[in-house]
C-alpha positions as CSV (number, residue, x, y, z in Angstrom):
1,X,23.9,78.6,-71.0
2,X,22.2,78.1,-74.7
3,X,18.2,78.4,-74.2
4,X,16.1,75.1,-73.8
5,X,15.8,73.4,-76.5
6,X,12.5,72.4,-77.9
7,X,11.3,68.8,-78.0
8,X,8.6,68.1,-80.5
9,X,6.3,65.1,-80.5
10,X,6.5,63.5,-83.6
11,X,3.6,60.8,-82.8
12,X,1.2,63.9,-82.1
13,X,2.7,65.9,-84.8
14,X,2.1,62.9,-87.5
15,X,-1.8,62.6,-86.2
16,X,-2.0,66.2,-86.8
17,X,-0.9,65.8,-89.9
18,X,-2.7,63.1,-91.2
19,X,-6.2,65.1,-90.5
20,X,-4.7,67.8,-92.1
21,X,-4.0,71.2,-89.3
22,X,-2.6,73.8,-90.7
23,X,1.4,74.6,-89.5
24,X,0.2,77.3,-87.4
25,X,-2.4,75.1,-86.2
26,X,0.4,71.7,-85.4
27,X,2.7,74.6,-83.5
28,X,-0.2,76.1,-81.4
29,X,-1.0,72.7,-80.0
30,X,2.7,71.4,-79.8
31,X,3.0,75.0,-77.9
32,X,5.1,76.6,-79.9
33,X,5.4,78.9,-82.4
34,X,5.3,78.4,-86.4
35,X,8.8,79.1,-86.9
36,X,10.2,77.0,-84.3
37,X,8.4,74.0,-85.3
38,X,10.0,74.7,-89.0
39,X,13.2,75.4,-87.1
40,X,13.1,72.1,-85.5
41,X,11.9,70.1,-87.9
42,X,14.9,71.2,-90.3
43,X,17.3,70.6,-87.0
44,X,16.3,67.3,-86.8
45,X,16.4,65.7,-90.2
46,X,13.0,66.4,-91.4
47,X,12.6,68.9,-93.6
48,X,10.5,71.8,-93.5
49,X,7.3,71.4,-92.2
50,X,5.9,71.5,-96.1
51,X,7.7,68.7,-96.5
52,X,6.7,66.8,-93.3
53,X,2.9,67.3,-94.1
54,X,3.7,66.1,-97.6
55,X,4.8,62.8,-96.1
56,X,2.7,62.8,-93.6
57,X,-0.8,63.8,-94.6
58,X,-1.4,60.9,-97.1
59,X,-1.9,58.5,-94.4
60,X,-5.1,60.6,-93.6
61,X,-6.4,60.5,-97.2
62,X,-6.1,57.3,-97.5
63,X,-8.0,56.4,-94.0
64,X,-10.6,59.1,-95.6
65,X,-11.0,56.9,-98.8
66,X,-11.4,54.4,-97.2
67,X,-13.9,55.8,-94.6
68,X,-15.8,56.8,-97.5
69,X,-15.6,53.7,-99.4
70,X,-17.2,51.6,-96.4
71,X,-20.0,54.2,-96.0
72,X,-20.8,53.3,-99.4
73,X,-20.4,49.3,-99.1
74,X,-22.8,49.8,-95.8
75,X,-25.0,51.4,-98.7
76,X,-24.7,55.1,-98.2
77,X,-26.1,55.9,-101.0
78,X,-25.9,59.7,-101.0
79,X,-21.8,58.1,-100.6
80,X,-22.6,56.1,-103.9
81,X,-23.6,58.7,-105.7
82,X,-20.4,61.3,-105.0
83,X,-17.7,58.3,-105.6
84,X,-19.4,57.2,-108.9
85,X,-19.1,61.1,-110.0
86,X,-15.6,60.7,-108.9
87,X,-14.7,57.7,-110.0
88,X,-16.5,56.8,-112.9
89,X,-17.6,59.8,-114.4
90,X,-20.7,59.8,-113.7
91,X,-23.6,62.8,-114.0
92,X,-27.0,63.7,-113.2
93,X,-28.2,65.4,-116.1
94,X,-30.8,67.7,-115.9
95,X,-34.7,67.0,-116.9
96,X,-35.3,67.6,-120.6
97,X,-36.0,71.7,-120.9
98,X,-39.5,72.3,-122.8
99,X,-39.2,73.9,-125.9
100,X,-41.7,77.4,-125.6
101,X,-40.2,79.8,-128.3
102,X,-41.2,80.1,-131.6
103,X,-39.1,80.1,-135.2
104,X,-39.5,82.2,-137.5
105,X,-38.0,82.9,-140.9
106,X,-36.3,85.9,-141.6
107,X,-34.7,87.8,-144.8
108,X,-32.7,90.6,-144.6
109,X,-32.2,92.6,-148.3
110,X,-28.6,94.8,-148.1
111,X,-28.5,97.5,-150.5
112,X,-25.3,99.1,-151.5
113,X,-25.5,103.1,-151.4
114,X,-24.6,104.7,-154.9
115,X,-23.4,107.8,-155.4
């Protein structure tokens, strides 16, 4: 009799995805190992699981964006201030340094050694 084959949850898998676990960290909580989650994945259409996550774990950037972007609209502004170096370039330049050292003027004279 072949052994049992493995069922994977793609629902849970995708949600893992989208907040970004590791492989190893998707198979541990499926309950099975790395490879047989790659295994699986290839058996049933889907790739490797580089691939899957590739797909996959956009979904979770985009709810971050836009997680982010709402903290800022509700006036985060420690928000504002990382997405407008982000997204518009902009910087927090330093206080002007004061100016302590002194100039001076200086000649130097080479001579060439005759002999």
């Amino acid at each position: 009799m072949p052994p049992k084959r493995t069922k994977i949850d793609y629902k849970v898998l995708k949600e893992l995805c989208q907040i970004h676990c590791t492989g190893e960290e998707c198979a541990a909580i499926l309950g099975i190992d790395y490879d047989t989650l790659n295994r699986r994945l290839e058996q049933d259409g889907k790739g490797c699981f580089t691939d899957y996550f590739k797909k996959h774990s956009s979904g979770g950037k985009a709810s971050l964006r836009r997680r982010q972007f709402q903290a800022a609209d509700d006036g985060s502004i420690p928000m504002m201030i990382w997405l407008g170096k982000q997204h518009l370039g902009q910087l927090e330049s330093p206080p002007p340094e004061k100016d302590d050292s002194e100039t001076f003027d200086v000649t130097l004279t080479v001579r060439k050694k005759v002999e």
